[in-house]
C-alpha atoms as a printed R data frame, in Angstrom:
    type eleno elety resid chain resno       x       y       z
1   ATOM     1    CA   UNK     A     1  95.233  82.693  57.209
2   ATOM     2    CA   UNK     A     2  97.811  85.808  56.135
3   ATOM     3    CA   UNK     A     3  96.240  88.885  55.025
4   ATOM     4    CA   UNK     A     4  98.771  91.641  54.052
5   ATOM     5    CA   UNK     A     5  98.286  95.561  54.938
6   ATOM     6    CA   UNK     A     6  99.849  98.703  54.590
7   ATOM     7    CA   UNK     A     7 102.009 100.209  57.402
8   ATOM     8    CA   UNK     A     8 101.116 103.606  57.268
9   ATOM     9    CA   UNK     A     9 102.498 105.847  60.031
10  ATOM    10    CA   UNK     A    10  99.457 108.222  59.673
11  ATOM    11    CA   UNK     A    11  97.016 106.478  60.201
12  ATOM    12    CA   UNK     A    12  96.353 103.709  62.908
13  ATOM    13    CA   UNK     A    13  97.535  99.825  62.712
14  ATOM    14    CA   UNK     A    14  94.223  97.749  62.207
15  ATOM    15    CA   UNK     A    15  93.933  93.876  62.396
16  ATOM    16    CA   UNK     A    16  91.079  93.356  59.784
17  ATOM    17    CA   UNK     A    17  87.792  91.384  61.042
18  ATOM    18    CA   UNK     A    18  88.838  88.119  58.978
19  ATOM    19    CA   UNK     A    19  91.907  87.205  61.412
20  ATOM    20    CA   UNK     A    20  90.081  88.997  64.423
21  ATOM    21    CA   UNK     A    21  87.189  86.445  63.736
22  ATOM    22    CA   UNK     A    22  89.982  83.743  62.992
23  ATOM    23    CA   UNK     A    23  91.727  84.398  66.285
24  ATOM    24    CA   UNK     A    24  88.698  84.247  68.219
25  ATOM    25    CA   UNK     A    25  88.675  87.756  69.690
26  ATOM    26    CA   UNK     A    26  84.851  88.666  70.980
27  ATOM    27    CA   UNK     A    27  84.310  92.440  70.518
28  ATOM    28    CA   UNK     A    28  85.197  94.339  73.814
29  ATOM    29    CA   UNK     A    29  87.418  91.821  74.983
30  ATOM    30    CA   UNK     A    30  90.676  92.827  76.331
31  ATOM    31    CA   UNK     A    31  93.427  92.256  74.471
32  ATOM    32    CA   UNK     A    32  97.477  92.150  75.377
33  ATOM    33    CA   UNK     A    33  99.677  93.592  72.599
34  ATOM    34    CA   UNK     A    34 103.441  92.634  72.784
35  ATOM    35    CA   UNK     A    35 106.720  93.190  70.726
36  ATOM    36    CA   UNK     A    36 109.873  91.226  70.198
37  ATOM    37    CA   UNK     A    37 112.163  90.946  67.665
38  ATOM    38    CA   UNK     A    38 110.512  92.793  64.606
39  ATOM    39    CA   UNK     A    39 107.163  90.218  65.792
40  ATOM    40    CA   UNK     A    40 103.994  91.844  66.876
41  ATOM    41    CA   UNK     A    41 102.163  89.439  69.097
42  ATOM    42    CA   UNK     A    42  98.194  89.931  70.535
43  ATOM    43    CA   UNK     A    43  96.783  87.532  72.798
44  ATOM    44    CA   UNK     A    44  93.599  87.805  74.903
45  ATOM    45    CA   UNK     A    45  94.325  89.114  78.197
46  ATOM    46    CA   UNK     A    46  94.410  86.578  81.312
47  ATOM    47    CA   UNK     A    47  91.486  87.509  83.520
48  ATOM    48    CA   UNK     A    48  93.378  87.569  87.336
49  ATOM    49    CA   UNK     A    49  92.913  84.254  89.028
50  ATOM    50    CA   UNK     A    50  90.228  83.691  91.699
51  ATOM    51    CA   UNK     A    51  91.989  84.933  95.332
52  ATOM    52    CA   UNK     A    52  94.139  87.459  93.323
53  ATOM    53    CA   UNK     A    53  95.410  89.439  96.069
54  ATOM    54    CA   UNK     A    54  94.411  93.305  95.684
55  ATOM    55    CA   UNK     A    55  97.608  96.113  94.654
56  ATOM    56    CA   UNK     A    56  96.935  97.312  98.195
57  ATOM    57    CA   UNK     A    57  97.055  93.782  99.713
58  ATOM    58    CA   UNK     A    58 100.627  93.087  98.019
59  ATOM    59    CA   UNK     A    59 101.871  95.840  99.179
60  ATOM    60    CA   UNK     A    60 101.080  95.280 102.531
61  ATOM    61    CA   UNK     A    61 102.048  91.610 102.621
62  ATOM    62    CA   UNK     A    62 105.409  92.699 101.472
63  ATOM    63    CA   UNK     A    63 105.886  95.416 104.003
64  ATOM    64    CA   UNK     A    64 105.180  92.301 106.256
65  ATOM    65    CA   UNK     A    65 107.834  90.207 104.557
66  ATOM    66    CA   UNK     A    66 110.324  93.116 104.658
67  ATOM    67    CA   UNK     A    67 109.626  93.726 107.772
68  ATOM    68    CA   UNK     A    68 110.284  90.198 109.195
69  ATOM    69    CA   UNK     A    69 113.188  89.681 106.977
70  ATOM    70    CA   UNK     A    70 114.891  93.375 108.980
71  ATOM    71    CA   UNK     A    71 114.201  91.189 112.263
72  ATOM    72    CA   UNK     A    72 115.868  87.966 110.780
73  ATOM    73    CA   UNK     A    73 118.610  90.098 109.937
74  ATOM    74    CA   UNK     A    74 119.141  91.739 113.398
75  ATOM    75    CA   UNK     A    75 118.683  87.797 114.972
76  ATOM    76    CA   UNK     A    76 115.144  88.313 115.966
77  ATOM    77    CA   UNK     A    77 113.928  85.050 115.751
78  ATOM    78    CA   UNK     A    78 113.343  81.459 117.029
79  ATOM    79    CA   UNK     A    79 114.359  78.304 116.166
80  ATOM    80    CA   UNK     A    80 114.852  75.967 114.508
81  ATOM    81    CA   UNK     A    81 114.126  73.527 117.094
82  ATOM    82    CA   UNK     A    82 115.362  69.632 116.788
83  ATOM    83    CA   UNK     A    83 112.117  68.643 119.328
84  ATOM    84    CA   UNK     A    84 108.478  70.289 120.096
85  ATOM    85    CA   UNK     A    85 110.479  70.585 123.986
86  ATOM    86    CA   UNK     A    86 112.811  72.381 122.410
87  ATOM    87    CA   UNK     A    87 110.480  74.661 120.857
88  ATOM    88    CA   UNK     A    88 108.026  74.935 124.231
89  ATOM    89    CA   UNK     A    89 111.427  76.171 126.435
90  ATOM    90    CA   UNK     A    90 112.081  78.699 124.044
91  ATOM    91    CA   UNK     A    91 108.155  79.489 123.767
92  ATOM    92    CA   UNK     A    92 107.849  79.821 128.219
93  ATOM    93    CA   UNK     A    93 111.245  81.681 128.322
94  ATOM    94    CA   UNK     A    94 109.706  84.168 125.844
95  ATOM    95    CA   UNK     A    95 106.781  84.437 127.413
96  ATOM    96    CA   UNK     A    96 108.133  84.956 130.809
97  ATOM    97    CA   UNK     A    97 110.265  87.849 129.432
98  ATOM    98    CA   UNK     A    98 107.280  89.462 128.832
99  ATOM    99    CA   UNK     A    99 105.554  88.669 131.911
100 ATOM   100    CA   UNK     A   100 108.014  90.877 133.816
101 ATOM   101    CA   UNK     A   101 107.369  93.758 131.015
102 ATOM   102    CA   UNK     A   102 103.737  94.127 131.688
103 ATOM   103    CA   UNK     A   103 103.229  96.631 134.206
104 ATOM   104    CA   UNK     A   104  99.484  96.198 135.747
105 ATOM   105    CA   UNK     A   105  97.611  99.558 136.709
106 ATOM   106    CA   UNK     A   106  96.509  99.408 140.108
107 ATOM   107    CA   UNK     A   107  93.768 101.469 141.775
């Protein structure tokens, strides 16, 4: 279906309620408007996938990231280990560099 319109710059662009209807759009639905080339382009919005993570989640996952990449960086890290022995040395010679950290309060 091709309707044509005027363009006129005082007044607002409106897709009339034939193509609307042909497109599918529902009323209220959110809709994505996009421009490229001389081509307008509306599609429905994608609704955000189930387990979406939050703005405020992202941002903290990715202080996490940058945070362990800054460690890589500085050689903070383990591995990678050829066997699981391998892996539990380096795991009890971690663990007993701690052990001598902790200080225990005594009364």
């Amino acid at each position: 279906m091709t309707v044509a319109i005027k363009n006129n710059n005082n007044t607002p662009l409106v897709v009339p309620r034939a193509i609307r209807r042909k497109a599918g759009f529902k009323s209220g639905q959110e809709l994505e408007i996009k421009a490229a080339g001389g081509v307008i382009t509306i599609v429905p919005k994608v609704p955000a996938a189930a387990g979406e993570y939050t703005a405020a989640e992202r941002r903290t996952i990715d202080r996490g990231i940058a945070q362990s990449e800054k460690e890589y960086g500085e050689g903070k890290h383990a591995g990678p280990f050829g066997t699981a022995e391998e892996f539990l040395a380096d795991l009890h010679r971690e663990s007993a560099k701690l052990d001598k950290k902790r200080t225990y309060a005594r009364k």
